[in-house]
N, C-alpha and C positions, 0 to 999 in steps of 0.2 A: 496397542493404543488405537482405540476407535475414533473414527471421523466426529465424533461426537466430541469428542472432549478436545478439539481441537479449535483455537481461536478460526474465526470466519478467514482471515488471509490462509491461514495456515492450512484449512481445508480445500481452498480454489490451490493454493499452490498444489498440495498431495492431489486433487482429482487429476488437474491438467496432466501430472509427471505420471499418474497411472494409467488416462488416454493413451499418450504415447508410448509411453513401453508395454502399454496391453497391444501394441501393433509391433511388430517386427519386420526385417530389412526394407526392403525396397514400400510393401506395400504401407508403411508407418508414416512415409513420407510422398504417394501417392496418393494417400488420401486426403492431402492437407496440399497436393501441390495446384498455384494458383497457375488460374487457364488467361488463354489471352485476353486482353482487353486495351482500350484506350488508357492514355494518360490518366492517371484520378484524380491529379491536380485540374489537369484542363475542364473533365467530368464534370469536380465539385464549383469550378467556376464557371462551366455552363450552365447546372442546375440551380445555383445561388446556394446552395446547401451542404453542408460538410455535417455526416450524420456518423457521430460518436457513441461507441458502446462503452457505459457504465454499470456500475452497480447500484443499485437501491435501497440495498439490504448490508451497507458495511459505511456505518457511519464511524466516522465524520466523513469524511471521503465522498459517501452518495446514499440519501434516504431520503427519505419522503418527510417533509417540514408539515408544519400544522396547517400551512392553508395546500396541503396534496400535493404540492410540487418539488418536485426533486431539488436538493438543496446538499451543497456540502463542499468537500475543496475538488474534487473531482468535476462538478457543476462549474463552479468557479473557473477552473481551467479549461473546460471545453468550453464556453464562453470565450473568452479571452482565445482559443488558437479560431474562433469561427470569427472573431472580431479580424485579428490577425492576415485571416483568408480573405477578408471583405465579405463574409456570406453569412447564412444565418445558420444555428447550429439547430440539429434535430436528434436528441438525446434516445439513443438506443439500450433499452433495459437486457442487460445480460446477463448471465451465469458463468460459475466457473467451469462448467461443464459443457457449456455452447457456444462459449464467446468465441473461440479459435478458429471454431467452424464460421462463425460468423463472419468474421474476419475475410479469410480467404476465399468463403463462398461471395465475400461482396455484399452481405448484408450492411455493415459499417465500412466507412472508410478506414478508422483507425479504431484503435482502444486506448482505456487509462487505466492505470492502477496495475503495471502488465509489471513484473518484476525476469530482471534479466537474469536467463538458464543455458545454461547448453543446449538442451532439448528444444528450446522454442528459438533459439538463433538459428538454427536449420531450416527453420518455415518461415519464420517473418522478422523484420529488423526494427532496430531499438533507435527512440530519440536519445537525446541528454537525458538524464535522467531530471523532474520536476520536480521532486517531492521524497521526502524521508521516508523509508519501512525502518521499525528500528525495535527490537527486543530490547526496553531499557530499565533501568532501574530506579523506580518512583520513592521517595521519602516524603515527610514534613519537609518542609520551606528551614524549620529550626535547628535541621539535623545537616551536621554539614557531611558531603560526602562526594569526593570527586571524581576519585576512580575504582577499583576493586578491593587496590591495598587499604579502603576505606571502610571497607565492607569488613574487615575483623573486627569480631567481636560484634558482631548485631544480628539482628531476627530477620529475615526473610521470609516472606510466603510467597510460594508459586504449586502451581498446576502440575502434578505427579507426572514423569513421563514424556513430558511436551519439548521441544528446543527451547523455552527458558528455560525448564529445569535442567538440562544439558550444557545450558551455555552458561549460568549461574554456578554451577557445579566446577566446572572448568576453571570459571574465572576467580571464583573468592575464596581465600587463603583458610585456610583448614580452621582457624577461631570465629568463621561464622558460622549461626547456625541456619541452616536451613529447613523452615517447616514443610510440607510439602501436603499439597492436601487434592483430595480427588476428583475438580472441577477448577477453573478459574475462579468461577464465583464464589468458593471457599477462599483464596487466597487472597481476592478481594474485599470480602468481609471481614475476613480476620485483619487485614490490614486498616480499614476504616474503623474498626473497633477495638484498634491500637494493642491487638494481639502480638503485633508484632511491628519492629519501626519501617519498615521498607518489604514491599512487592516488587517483584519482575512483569511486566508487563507489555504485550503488543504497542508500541505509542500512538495505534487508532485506538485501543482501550483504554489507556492512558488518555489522551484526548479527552474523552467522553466523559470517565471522571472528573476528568480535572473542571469540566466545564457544570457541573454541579455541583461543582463549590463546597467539598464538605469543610468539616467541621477543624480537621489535622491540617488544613492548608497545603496540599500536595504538591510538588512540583518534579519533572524529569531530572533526574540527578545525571546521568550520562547511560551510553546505550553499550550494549554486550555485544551486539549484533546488526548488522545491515544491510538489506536489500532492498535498494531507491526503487521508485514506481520510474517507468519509462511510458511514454506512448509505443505502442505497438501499429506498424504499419507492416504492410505485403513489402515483401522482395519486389526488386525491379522497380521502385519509387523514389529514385533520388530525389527527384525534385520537388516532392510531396515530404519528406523528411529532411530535406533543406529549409523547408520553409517550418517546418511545428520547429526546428532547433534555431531557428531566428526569433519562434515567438519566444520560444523558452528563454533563450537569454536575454532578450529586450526586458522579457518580465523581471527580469533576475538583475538585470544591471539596474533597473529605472526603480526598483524595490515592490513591484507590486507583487511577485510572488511571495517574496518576506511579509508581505500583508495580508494574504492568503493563506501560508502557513501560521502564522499567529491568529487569525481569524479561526481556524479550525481545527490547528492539530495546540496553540497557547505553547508554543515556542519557536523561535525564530527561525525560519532556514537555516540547515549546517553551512557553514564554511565551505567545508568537503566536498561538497555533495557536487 
């Protein structure tokens, strides 16, 4: 399976875990280990500025809106943890390929959209988690279907290869069929052109259709898979990840997260999460 045919989280996760196991013992975690410095809590409230690395390129989450400015639920939430700080935020454009370094070398204070690993709990620590990743299973709005033992007896399409089609496979009972076709954008199509009644899908890709409104009336029937996005901050920050896991659940008790994730991903914060 090539990096190509792999949905945009799917690819930052696989680069990140290929950085670090392209390194070995000690020097895999000398190159990532952070150097001294002042508090970053105190830092970002001397400088008035708490500057967050996002993505650009993986909406809904973080892309670039019609009048150029970054816009998405990942915007949303850095907003809210700079409101949180009392400071202003200043949105750092990064890669899955540089953000880590970013990270620790101190270009940003923190990250979003950072999914918790074994790998990356060795270098830097995780908030609450904010926000749903989730491999789920999209239908019509007409087709009822609640959990897998639902899925007998009907058409799927997914991405040849990928962890939906591993985790699809897994989960539904030997009378579904599964189509499988050589790109997302095949499973996607065939699914809007009612090839078939249900797709497996990223729920940032989900998201996106669903917010173009077709024609089958889509919605998230329940998820296969899950890995919540977490803020990412350095070791040795307690008090800087004290305070993003206060903003997280004030947004979360007071419902404005629940407003954020229906605003971008069109279904409501888990329960679970």
């Amino acid at each position: 399976m090539t990096l190509s045919r792999l949905a945009p989280r799917a690819r930052r996760l696989f680069s990140a875990t290929a950085v670090v196991l392209s390194l070995t013992g000690a020097a895999a975690f000398s190159a990532f280990a952070p150097q001294a410095h002042a508090d970053v809590l105190d830092s970002i409230a001397k400088a008035g500025v708490v500057r967050i690395g996002v993505f650009e390129d993986y909406p809904p989450f973080g892309s670039i809106g019609p009048d150029m400015k970054p816009q998405g639920y990942d915007i949303d939430v850095a907003n809210l943890i700079a409101k949180g700080l009392n400071v202003k935020v200043e949105l750092v454009q990064v890669t899955g390929d540089n953000r880590m370094a970013y990270l620790v070398n101190r270009k940003t204070d923190m990250l979003l959209s950072v999914g918790h690993t074994p790998e990356r709990a060795k270098v830097i620590d995780f908030s609450k988690p904010y926000a749903p990743y989730e491999l789920a299973v999209f239908g019509p709005k007409a087709l009822t279907v609640k959990n897998a033992d639902d899925l007998a007896g009907k058409t799927i399409s997914v991405a040849r290869g990928t962890l939906e089609d591993l985790s699809v496979t897994k989960a539904a009972p030997k009378s579904a069929v599964i189509k499988r076709f050589d790109d997302p954008n095949g499973a996607i199509t065939a699914f809007l052109a009612g090839q078939v009644q249900l797709m497996v899908v990223g729920n940032d890709v989900g998201a996106t259709i669903l917010a173009r409104r077709p024609a089958n009336n889509p919605e998230q029937k329940f998820a296969l898979f899950s890995s919540p996005d977490h803020v990412g901050v350095n070791k040795n920050e307690p008090r800087l990840l004290q305070k993003v896991d206060e903003v997280i659940a004030r947004a979360r008790k007071d419902g404005t997260m629940n407003v954020i994730s229906l605003k971008w991903l069109h279904a409501p914060l888990p329960a679970e999460l």
